[in-house]
C-alpha positions as CSV (number, residue, x, y, z in Angstrom):
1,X,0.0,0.0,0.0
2,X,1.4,3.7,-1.1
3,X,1.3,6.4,2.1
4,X,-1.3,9.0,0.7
5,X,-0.6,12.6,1.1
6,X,-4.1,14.4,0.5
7,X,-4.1,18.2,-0.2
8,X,-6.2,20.5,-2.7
9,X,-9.5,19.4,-4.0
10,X,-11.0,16.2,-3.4
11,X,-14.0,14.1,-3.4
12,X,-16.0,13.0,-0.1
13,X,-17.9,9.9,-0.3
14,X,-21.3,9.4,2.0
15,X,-22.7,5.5,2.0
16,X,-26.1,5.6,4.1
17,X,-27.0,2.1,5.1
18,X,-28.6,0.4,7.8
19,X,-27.1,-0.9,11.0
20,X,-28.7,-4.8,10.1
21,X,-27.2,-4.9,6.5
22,X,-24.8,-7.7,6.1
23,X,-22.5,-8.3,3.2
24,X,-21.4,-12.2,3.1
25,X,-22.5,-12.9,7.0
26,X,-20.9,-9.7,8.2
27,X,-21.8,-6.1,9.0
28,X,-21.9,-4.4,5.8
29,X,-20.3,-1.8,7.2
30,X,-17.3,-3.6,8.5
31,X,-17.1,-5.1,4.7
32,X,-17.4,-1.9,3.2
33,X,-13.8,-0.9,5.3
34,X,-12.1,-4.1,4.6
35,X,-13.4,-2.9,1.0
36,X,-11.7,0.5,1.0
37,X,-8.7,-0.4,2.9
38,X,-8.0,-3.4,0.1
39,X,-9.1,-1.0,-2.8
40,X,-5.9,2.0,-1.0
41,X,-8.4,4.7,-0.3
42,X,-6.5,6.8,1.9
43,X,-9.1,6.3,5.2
44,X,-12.9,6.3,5.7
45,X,-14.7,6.8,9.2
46,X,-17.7,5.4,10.1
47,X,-20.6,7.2,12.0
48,X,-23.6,5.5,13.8
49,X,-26.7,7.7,13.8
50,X,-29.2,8.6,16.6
51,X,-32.0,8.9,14.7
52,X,-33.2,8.8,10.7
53,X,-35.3,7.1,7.8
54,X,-35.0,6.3,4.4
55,X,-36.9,5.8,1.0
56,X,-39.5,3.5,2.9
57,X,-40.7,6.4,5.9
58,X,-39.2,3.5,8.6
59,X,-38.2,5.8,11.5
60,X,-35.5,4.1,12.9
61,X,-34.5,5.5,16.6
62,X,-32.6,5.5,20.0
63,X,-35.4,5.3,22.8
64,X,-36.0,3.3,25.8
65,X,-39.4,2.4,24.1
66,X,-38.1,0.7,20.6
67,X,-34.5,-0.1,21.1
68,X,-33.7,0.0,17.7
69,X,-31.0,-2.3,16.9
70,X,-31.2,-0.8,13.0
71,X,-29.7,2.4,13.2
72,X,-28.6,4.4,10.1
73,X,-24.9,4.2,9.4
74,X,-22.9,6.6,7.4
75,X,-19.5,5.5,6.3
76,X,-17.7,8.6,4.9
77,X,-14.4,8.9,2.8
78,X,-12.3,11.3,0.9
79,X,-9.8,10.4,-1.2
80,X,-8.7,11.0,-4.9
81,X,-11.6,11.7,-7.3
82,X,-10.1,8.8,-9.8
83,X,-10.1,6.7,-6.5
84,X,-13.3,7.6,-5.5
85,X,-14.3,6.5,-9.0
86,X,-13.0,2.9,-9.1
87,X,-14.7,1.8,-6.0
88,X,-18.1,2.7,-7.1
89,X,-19.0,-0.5,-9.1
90,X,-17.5,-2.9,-6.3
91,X,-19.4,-1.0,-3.5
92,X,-22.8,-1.2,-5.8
93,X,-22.7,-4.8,-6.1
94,X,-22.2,-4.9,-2.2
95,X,-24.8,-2.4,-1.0
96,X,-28.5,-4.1,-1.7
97,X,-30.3,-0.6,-0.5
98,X,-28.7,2.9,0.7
99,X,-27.8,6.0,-0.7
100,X,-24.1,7.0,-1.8
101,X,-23.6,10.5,-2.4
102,X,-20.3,12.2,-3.8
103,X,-19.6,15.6,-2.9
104,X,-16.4,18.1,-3.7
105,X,-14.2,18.6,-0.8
106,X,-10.7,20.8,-0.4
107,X,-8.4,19.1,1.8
108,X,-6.5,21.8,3.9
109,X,-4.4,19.1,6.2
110,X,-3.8,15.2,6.1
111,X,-1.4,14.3,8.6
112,X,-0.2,11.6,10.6
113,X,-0.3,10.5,14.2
């Protein structure tokens, strides 16, 4: 794997999926990463939702009441626009149902730890 030095403009990545998918028996989420990391995308992060709902009105929520155990999940990346681009078909055939939305970024600062 090359060391990735992001700076200038960029493209940031939103996939909006649902805490139960599963890709081959495992979170999709989790597959999705192992995706990214495989395919050299420089990093992704992935954020767990309070609250939300999708193209089918299901409100999915955090409350002592329902105890959702389907919560929206966002994983988000930025990377190389020509990177971004050759992951979209393998992330397609993984996601059944979600959203993926692309949106131009400028990159200020990438550093290491």
């Amino acid at each position: 794997m090359t060391t990735t030095r992001l700076e200038g403009d960029q493209i940031c990545m939103r996939i909006y999926i649902g805490e139960k998918d599963k890709y081959q028996g495992k979170p999709l989420y989790k597959a999705i990463l192992d995706f990214l990391k495989k395919s050299d995308i420089a990093g992704s992060t992935v954020y767990r939702a309070i609250a939300g709902y999708g193209p089918n009105s299901y409100f999915r929520t955090v409350n002592l009441l329902s105890l959702s155990v389907d919560l929206p999940i966002v994983v988000e990346v930025i990377d190389d626009p020509i990177k971004i681009e050759k992951v979209l078909l393998g992330l397609d055939k993984m996601i059944p149902a979600g959203m993926i939305t692309l949106q131009e970024v400028h990159v200020l600062t990438y550093k290491k730890r």
